[in-house]
C-alpha positions in Angstrom: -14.6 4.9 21.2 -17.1 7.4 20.7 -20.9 7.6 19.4 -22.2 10.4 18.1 -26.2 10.9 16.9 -28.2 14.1 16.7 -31.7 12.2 16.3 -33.7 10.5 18.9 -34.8 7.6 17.0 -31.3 7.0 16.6 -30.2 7.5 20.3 -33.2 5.0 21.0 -31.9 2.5 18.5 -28.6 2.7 19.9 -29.8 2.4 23.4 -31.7 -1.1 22.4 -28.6 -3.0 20.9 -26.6 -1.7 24.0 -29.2 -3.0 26.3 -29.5 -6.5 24.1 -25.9 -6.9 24.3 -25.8 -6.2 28.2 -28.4 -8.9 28.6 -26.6 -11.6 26.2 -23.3 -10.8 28.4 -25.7 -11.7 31.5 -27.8 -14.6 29.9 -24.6 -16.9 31.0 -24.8 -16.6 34.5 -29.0 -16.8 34.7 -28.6 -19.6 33.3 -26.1 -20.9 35.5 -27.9 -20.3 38.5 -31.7 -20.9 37.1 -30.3 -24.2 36.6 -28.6 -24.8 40.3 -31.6 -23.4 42.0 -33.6 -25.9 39.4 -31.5 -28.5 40.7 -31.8 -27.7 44.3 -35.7 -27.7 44.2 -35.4 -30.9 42.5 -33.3 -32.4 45.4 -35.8 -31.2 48.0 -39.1 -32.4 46.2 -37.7 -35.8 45.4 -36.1 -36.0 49.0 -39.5 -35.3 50.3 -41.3 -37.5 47.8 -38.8 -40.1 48.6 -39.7 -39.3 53.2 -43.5 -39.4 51.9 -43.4 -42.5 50.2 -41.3 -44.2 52.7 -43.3 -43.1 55.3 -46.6 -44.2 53.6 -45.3 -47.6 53.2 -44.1 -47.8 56.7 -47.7 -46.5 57.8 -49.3 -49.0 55.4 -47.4 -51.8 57.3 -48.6 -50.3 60.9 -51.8 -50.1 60.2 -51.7 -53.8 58.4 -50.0 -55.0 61.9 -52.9 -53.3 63.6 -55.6 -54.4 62.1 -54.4 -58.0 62.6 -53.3 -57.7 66.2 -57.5 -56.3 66.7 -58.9 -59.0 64.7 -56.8 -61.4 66.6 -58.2 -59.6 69.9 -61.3 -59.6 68.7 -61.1 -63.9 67.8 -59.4 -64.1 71.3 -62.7 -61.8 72.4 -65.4 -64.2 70.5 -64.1 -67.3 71.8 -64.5 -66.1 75.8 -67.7 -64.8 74.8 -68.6 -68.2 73.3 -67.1 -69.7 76.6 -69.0 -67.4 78.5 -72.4 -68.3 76.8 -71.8 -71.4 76.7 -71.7 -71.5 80.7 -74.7 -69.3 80.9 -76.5 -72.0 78.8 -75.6 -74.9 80.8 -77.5 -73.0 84.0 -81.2 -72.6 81.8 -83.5 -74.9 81.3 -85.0 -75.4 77.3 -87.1 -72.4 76.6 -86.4 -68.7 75.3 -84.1 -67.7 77.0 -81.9 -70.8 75.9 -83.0 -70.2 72.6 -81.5 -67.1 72.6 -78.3 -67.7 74.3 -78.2 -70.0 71.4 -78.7 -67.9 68.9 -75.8 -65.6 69.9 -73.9 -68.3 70.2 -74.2 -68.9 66.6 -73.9 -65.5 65.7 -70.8 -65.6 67.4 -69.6 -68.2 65.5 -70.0 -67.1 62.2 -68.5 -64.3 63.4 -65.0 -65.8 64.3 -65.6 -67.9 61.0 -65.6 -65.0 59.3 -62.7 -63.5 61.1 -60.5 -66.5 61.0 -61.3 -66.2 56.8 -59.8 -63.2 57.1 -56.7 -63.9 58.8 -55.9 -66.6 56.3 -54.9 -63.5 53.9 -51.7 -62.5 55.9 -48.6 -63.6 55.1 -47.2 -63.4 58.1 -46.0 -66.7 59.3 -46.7 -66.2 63.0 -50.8 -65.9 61.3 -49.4 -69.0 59.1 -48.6 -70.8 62.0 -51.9 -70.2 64.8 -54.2 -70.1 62.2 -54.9 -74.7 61.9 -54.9 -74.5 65.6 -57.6 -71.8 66.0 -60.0 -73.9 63.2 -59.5 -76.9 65.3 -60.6 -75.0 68.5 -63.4 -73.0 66.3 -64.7 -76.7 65.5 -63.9 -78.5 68.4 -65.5 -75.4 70.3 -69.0 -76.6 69.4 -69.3 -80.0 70.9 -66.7 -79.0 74.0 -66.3 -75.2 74.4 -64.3 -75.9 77.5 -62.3 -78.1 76.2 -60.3 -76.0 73.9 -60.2 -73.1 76.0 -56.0 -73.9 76.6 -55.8 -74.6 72.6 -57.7 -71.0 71.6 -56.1 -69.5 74.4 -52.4 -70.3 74.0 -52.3 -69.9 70.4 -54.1 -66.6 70.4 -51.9 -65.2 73.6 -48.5 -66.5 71.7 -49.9 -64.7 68.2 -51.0 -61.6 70.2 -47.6 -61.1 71.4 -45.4 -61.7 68.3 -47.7 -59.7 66.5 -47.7 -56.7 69.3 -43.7 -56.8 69.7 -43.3 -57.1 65.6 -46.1 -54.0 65.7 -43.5 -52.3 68.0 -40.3 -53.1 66.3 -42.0 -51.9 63.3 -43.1 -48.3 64.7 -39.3 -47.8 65.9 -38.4 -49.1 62.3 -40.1 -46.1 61.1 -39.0 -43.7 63.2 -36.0 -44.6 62.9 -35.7 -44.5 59.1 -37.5 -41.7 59.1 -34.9 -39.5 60.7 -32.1 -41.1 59.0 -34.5 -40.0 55.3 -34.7 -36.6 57.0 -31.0 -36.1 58.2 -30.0 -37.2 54.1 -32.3 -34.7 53.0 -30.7 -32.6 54.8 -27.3 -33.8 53.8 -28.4 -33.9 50.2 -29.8 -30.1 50.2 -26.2 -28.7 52.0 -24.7 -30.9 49.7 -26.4 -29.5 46.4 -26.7 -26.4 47.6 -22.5 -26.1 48.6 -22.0 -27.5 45.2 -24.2 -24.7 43.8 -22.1 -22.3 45.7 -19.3 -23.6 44.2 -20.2 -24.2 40.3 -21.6 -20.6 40.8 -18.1 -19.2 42.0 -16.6 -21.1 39.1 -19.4 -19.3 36.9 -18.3 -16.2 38.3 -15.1 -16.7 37.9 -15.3 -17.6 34.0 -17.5 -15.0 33.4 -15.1 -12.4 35.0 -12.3 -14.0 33.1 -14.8 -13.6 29.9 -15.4 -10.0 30.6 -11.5 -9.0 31.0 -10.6 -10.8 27.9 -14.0 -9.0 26.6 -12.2 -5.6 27.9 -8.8 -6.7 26.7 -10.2 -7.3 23.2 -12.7 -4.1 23.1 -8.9 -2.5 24.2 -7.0 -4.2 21.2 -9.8 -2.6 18.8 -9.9 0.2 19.9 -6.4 0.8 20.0 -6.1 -0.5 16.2 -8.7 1.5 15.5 -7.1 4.6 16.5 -3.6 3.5 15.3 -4.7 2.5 11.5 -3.4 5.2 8.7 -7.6 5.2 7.4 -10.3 6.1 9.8 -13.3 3.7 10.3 -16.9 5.3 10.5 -20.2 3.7 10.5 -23.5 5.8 9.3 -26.8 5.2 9.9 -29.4 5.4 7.1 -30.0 9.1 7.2 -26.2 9.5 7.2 -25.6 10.3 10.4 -22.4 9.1 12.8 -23.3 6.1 14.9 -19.9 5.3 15.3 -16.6 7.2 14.3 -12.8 7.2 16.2 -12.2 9.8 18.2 -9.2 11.0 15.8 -11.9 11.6 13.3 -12.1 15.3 14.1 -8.0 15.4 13.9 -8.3 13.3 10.8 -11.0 15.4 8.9 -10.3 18.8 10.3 -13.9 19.5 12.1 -15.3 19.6 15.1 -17.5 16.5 16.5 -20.4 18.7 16.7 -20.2 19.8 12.9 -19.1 15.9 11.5 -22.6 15.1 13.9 -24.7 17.7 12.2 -23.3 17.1 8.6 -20.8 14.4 8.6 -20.0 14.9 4.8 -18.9 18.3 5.9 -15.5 17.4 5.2 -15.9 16.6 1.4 -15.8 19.7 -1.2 -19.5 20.8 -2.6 -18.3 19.6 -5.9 -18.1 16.2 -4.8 -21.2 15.6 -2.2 -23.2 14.7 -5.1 -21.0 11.9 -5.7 -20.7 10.9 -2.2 -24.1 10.9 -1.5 -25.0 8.7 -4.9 -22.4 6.0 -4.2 -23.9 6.2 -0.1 -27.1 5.5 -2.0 -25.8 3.0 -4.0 -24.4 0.9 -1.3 -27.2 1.1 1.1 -29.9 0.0 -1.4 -28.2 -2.7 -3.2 -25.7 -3.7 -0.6 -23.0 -3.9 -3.2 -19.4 -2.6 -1.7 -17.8 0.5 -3.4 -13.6 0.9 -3.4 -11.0 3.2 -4.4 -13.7 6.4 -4.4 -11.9 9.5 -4.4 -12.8 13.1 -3.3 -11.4 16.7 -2.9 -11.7 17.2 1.0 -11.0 20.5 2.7 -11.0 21.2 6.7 -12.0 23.7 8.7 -8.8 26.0 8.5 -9.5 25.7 4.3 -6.5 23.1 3.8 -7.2 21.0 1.2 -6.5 17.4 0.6 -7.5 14.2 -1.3 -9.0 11.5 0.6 -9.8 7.8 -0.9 -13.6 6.4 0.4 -14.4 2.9 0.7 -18.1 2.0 1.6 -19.2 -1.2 2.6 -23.1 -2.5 4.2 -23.3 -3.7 7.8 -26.1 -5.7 8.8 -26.6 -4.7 12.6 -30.3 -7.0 13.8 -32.7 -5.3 11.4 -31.2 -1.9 10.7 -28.5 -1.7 7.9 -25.8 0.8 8.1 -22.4 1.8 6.0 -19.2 1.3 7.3 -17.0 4.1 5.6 -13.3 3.4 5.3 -11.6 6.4 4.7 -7.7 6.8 3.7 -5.6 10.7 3.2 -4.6 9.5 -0.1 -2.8 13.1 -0.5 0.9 11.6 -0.9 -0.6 9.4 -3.4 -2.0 12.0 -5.7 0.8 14.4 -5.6 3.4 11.3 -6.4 0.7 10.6 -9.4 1.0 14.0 -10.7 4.8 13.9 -9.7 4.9 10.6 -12.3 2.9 12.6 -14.9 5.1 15.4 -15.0 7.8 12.9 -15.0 6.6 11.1 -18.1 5.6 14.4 -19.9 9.1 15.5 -19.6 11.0 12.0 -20.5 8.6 12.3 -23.2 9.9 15.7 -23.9 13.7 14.5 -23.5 12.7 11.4 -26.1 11.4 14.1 -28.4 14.5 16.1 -27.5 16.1 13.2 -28.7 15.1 12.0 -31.5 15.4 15.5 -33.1 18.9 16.0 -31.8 19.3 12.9 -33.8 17.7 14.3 -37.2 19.5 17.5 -36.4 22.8 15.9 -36.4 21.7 14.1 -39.5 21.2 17.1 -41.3 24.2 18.9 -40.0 26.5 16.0 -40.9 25.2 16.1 -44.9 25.0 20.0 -44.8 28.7 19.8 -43.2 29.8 17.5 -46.5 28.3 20.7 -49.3 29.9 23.2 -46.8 33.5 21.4 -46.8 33.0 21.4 -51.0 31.5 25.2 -50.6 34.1 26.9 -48.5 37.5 24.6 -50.3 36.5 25.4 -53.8 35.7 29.1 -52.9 39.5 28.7 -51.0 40.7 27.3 -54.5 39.4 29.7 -56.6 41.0 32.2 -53.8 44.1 30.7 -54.2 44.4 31.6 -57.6 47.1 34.1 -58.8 45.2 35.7 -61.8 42.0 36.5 -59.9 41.0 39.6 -60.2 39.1 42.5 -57.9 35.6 41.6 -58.9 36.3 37.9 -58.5 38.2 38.0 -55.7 35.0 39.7 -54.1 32.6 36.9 -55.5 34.5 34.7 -53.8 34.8 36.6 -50.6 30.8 36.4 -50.5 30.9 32.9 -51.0 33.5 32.2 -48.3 31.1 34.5 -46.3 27.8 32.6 -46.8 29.2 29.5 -46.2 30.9 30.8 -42.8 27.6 31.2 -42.0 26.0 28.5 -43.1 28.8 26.7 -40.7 27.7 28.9 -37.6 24.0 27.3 -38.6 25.6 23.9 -38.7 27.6 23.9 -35.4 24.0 25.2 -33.8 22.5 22.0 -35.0 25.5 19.9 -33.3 25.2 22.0 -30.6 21.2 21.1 -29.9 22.1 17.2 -30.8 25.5 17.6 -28.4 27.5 16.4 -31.6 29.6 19.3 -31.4 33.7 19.7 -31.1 34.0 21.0 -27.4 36.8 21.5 -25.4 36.3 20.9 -21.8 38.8 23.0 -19.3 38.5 23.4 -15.4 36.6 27.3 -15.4 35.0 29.5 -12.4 31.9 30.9 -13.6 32.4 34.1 -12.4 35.1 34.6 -14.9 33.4 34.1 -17.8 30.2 36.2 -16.7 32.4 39.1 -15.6 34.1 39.1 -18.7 31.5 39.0 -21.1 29.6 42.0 -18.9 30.7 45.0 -21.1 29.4 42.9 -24.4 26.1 42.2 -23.1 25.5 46.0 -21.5 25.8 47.0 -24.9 23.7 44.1 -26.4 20.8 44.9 -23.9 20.3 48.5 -24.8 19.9 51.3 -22.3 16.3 50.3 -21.2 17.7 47.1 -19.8 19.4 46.8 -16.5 22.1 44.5 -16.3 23.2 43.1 -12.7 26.0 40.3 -12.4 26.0 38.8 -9.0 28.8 36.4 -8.3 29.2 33.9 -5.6 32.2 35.2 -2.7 34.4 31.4 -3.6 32.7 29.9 -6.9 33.6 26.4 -7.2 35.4 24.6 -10.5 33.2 23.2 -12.9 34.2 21.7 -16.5 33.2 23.2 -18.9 33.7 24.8 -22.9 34.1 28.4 -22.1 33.3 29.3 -25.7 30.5 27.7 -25.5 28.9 29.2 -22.3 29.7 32.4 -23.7 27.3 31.8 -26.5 24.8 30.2 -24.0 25.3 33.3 -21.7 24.8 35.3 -25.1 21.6 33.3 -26.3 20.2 33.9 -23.0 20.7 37.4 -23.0 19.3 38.1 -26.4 16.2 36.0 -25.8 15.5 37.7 -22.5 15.9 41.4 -24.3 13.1 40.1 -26.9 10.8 39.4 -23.7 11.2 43.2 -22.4 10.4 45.5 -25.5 9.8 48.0 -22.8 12.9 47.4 -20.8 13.4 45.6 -17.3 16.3 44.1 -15.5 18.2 41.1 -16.2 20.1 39.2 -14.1 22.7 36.7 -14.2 23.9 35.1 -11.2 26.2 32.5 -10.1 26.6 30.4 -7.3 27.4 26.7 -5.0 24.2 24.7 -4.9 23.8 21.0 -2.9 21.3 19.4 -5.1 19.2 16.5 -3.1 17.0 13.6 -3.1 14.0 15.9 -3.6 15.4 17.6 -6.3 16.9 14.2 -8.7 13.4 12.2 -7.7 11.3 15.2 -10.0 14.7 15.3 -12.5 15.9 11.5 -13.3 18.9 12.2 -15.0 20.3 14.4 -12.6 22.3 13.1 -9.5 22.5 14.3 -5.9 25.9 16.2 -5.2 27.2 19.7 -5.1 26.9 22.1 -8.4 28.0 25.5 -9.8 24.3 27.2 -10.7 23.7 30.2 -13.6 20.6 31.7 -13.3 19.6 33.9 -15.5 16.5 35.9 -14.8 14.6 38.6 -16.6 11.1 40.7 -16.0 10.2 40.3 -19.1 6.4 38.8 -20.7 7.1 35.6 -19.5 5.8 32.4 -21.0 2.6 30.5 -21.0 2.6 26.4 -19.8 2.3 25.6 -23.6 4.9 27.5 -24.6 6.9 26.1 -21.6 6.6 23.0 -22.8 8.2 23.5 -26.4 10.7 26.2 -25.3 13.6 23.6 -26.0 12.5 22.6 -29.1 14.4 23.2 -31.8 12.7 25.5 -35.0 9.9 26.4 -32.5 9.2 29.9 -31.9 6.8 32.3 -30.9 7.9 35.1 -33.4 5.8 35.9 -37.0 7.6 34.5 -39.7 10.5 35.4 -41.1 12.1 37.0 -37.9 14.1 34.5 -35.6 15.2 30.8 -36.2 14.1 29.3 -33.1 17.0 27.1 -32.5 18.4 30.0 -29.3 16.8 27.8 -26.4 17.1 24.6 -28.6 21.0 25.1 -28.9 21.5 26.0 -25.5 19.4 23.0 -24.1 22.4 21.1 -26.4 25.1 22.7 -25.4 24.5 22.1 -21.4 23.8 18.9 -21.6 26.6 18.2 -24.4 29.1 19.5 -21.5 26.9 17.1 -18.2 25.1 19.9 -17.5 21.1 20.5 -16.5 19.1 23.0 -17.3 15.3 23.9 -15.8 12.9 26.7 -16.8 10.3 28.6 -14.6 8.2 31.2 -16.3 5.5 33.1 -15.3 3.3 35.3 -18.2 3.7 38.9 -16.8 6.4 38.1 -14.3 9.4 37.0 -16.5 11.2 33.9 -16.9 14.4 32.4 -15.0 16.9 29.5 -16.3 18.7 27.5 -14.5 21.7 25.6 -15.2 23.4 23.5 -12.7 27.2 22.2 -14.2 28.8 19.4 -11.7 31.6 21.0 -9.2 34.8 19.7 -9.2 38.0 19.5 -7.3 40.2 21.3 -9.8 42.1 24.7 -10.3 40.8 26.6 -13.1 42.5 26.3 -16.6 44.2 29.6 -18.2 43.2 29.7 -22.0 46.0 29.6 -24.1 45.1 30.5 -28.1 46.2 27.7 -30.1 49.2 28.3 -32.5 48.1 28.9 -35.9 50.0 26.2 -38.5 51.9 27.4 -41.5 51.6 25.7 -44.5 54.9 25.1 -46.2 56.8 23.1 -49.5 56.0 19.6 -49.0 58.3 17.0 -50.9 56.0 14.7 -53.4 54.7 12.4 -50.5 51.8 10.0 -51.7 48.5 10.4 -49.9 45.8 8.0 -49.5 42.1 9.9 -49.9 39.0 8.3 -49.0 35.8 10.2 -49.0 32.1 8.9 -50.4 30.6 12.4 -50.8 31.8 13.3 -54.3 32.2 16.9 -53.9 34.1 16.8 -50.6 36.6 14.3 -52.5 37.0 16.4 -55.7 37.9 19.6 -53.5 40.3 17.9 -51.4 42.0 16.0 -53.8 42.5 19.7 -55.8 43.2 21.2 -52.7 46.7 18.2 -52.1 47.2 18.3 -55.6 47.4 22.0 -55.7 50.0 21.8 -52.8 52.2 19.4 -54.8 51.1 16.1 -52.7 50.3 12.9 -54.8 47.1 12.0 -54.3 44.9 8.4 -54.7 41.2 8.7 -53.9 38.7 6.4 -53.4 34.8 5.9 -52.3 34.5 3.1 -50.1 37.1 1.3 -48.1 37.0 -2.1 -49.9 38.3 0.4 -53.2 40.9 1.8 -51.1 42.0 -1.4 -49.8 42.5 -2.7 -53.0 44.2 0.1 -54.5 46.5 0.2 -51.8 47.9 -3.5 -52.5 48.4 -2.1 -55.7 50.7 0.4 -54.8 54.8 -0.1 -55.2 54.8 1.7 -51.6 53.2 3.0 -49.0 51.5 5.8 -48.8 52.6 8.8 -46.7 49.3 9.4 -44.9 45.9 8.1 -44.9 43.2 10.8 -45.1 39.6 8.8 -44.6 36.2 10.0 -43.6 35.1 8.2 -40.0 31.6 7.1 -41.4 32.2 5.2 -44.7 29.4 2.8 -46.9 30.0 -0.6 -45.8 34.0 -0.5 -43.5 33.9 2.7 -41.5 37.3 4.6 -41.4 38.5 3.0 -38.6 38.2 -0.4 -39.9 39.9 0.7 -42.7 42.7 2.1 -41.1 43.3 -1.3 -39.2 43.2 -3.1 -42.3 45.8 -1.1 -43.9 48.0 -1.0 -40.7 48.2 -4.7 -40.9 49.9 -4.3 -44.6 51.9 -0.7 -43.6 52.2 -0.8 -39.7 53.6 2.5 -39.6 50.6 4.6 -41.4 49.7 7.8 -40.2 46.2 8.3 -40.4 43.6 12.0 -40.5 40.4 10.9 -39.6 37.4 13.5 -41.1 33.9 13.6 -39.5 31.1 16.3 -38.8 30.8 15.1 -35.6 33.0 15.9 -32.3 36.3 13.9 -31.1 34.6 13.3 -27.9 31.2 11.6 -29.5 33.2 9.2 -32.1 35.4 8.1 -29.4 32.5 7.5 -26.6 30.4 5.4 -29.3 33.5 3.1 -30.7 34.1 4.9 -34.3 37.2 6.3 -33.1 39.8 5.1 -31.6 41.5 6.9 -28.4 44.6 9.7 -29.2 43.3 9.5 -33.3 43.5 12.7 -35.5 40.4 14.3 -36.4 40.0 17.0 -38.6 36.4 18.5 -38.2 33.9 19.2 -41.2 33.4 21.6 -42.5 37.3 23.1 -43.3 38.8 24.7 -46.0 42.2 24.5 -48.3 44.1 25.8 -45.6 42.8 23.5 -43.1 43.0 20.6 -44.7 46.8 21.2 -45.8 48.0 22.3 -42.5 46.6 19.7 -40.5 48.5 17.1 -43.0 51.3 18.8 -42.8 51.4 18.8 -39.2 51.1 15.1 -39.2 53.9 14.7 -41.8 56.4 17.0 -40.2 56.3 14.6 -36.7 56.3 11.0 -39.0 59.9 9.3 -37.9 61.7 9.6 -41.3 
């Protein structure tokens, strides 16, 4: 523990409640021994009270004895002087001298009577006893004062001596008792004061037990203190540091002298203002502020985020703040991690749900493109065309070529399109297509491949990394009007947990990585944002499509591929695209045969298309070709014509999405009433999407939309000439 203050009338504060907590820790053990000394005092004052009184009675007693063994004397001493007047009187003759003689005789009486009253009020019994026979002689004593001489005498001898060895008796009584009062006091006092002794050792004993589990405790805080992930201060009024941890200058990143100074050193200028109005805040109206955040920066100019918590301390009469605070800059960053997150699933969603419309709008546009290019393929199958119409219908064929390069873009953004996935080295492909893009780039753009030493296998549609390699390229020489450099590398990457927590739909493992990076203008975050999107682009109107970036974001992901941009305006941009590796040898490409169309026999086909045009073309197109051919709209009209039939048909030509029973259904309907049917599935959309979502079954032919007369005859005819006969 620490305490840190820069102002005197807070050192002096300080020192008070540390010496009013040393003096509570010690109030225990004053007490303790106020109280034996208390009860030592006591002992001796009532021991003494008790000698005092004991030793008054016993004197009370003496001097009650005494008095009674002199008046006793003093009868004893009245009756001879009676006796001896009384034989002084007998030797005068009547006259004065008699008289007086007399006279003291009865003054000596009354005297004795007097006396004798007195000795009536002891209780003794020996007094009890002598006192009838010492009337009888004071009576008797005034007709014949000789004559009771022996009674006087006797009784008062005998009561002199009783009363002289009970006065004796009763002085070694006294001392006696009084020594035995003085050795218990002094018995009493060692006693108490041994047992002081002892309750005070026992005292001593607690309280050092008290203190060590005092020390222990003070330990245990302070050791929690220092251990806790937040750091615990407490400010005084004026906002200085009573107490802080001593990792606070760790913690914060300043010194103890400049946290002492200005303890809000530590938070950002933008935010003091803050600080100091919730400080304010809490201080005034006592009320506890949580989850307070601030921009913090140390000493070395670090930055970080750090979470405040302010709560009132009532300390005697002085009210301070206890400040909690908490390096909340994990939190933060995983915050904006989550945002970025969210933007792009928001993105993908979006990504999505125009992928969706795309494919929408390709699979219609794919229906007037099959009835574009097979009529134009009709008319140019027709033997009496001439030059100018054979030309017309070149153009046609043309335009709607290209109007199918649109369309596949569109499946490639939605990943809807026909690829063919084969084991390839990137390397390959990039050095083969290095010639083509030199010449694409111009002179004022420098090309440099760089190839990984062993490139790993990844699968992938080589066509259509060629045309993502090609997109790349082209958008990258649009970025350097001026020229620059572009390169396109490839190599092994290990993607980790670091990596997939920031990218959600990517998982950890090894990868094959093309970068492609140019110097060009670069892009701006806004523009990053939308770079994907398809029909979004940064050119005036009428130049450019924007569905480059948009058809390449399909076609990697299409093939389980990622793709990332970084772009920075004036620097130039760089793509990434990470395919998964795998444990494979690289495919050869082998060009596929092209079919030949030849005689057919008059076979019976089964057509079943709902887009009118598509049906009239393809019915011409089988007709022309000498099949027979039954069309229908919908399945439930092709079911029911087929029941009609005398026998089965030769082939069954249907469209995968139908009004009502898809294709599929369809064919398994008719398979239960002609087991043997062959079947030609037709669909805009690839082989590998209708068989992942359930339209399609496994191993099923499927011609893809759009295709011509030529298409669409040899791909029957290929299925006819391997049906068993």
């Amino acid at each position: 523990m620490c305490s840190v203050s820069s102002q005197e009338d807070d050192d002096v504060k300080a020192g008070e409640r540390a010496s009013r907590g040393a003096i509570r820790l010690r109030k225990p053990f004053l007490a303790m021994v106020v109280v034996q000394l208390a009860a030592i005092g006591i002992c001796v004052v009532v021991g003494l009270e008790g000698i005092s009184r004991l030793d008054a009675t016993i004197n009370r007693l003496v001097v009650q004895d005494a008095q009674f063994l002199l008046q006793a004397t003093h009868i004893r001493r009245l009756f001879r002087t009676e006796l001896l007047l009384s034989s002084e009187r007998r030797a005068l003759d009547p006259g004065p001298q008699r008289d007086e003689i007399d006279r003291k005789i009865q003054q000596t009486r009354e005297e004795r009577s007097a006396l004798l009253g007195r000795l009536k009020a002891y209780q003794e019994p020996e007094a009890q006893a002598a006192l009838p026979s010492l009337e009888r002689a004071h009576v008797e004593s005034e007709m014949d004062p000789f004559g009771t001489y022996n009674l006087w005498e006797g009784t008062l001898a005998n009561l002199l001596e009783k009363t002289e060895g009970r006065f004796l008796n009763l002085l070694r009584e006294t001392e006696r008792h009084v020594t035995a009062a003085r050795r218990l006091l002094i018995v009493g006092s060692l006693s108490a004061l041994v047992t002081a002794l002892a309750l005070g050792a026992l005292v001593l004993r607690r309280v050092r037990q008290a203190g060590e589990r005092l020390v222990r405790h003070e330990e245990q805080f302070r050791r929690v203190v220092e251990s806790a992930s937040s750091l615990l201060v407490v400010l005084s009024p004026t906002r200085r540091p009573i107490f802080m941890s001593p990792q606070a200058p760790v913690f914060l990143g300043h010194s103890e002298a400049a946290l002492a100074d200005d303890f809000f050193v530590w938070v950002k200028p933008d935010d003091r203002a803050s600080v100091a109005q919730n400080f304010d805040e809490c201080l005034n109206a006592g009320n506890p502020i949580q989850g307070l955040r601030v921009h913090a920066v140390r000493a070395d100019g670090s930055e970080w985020y750090a979470g405040i918590s302010l709560a009132r301390v009532q300390w005697d009469t002085d009210g301070e703040i206890l400040m909690q605070i908490l390096d909340i800059s994990a939190q933060c960053k995983a915050e904006v991690e989550n945002r970025k997150l969210e933007a792009r699933l928001r993105q993908v969603q979006k990504m999505e749900s125009i992928g969706l419309l795309a494919s929408g709008v390709a699979h219609d546009f794919n229906n007037l493109l099959t009835a574009i290019k097979g009529y134009a393929s009709l008319l140019a199958n027709e033997a009496n065309l001439d030059a100018s119409m054979a030309e017309n219908v070149e153009g046609i064929q043309s335009a709607a070529d290209r109007a199918g390069v649109l369309t596949r873009k569109l499946l490639s953004f939605s990943r809807k399109q026909v690829i063919d996935l084969r084991p390839t080295r990137l390397n390959e492909v990039v050095r083969g297509m290095e010639r083509l893009l030199a010449r694409i780039l111009g002179e004022n753009v420098r090309l440099e491949v760089r190839s990984t030493p062993e490139p790993h296998v990844c699968l992938v549609d080589v066509s259509q990394v060629e045309q993502i390699i090609m997109n790349l390229a082209v958008n990258a020489r649009q970025a350097m009007p001026d020229g620059g450099l572009l390169i396109i590398e490839t190599s092994n990457v290990v993607l980790g947990d670091d990596y997939v927590r920031s990218h959600p739909d990517v998982k950890p493992g090894l990868y094959v990585q093309l970068m492609v990076s140019d110097t060009g203008t670069g892009m701006p975050p806004e523009v990053q944002q939308r770079a994907f999107e398809p029909f979004f682009t940064t050119k005036p109107a009428g130049r450019g499509t924007g569905l480059g970036l948009s058809v390449v974001y399909g076609a990697v992901r299409q093939q389980g591929g990622h793709i990332s941009l970084y772009s920075e305006v004036g620097v130039g941009t760089t793509f990434k695209i990470y395919w998964p590796a795998i444990d494979d040898k690289a495919a050869e490409v082998v060009p596929a045969p092209v079919p030949v169309i030849r005689p057919v026999l008059n076979e019976l086909l089964l057509l079943v298309e709902d887009d009118a045009l598509v049906r009239s073309f393809a019915r011409r197109a089988l007709k022309a070709q000498g099949y027979q051919v039954i069309d229908a709209d919908t399945a439930e009209t092709a079911l029911s014509l087929a029941r009609s039939l005398p026998s089965p048909p030769a082939l069954l030509i249907t469209d995968v999405i139908l009004p009502g029973r898809h294709g599929p259904d369809l064919a398994q309907a008719l398979r239960e009433i002609f087991p043997d049917l062959p079947v030609l599935f037709c669909s805009g959309y690839s082989e590998q999407l209708m068989c992942e979502t359930g339209h399609l079954p496994p191993g099923a032919s499927l011609l893809q939309k759009p295709y011509d007369m030529y298409a669409l005859v040899a791909r029957v005819r290929e299925i006819l000439s391997h049906k068993p006969a």
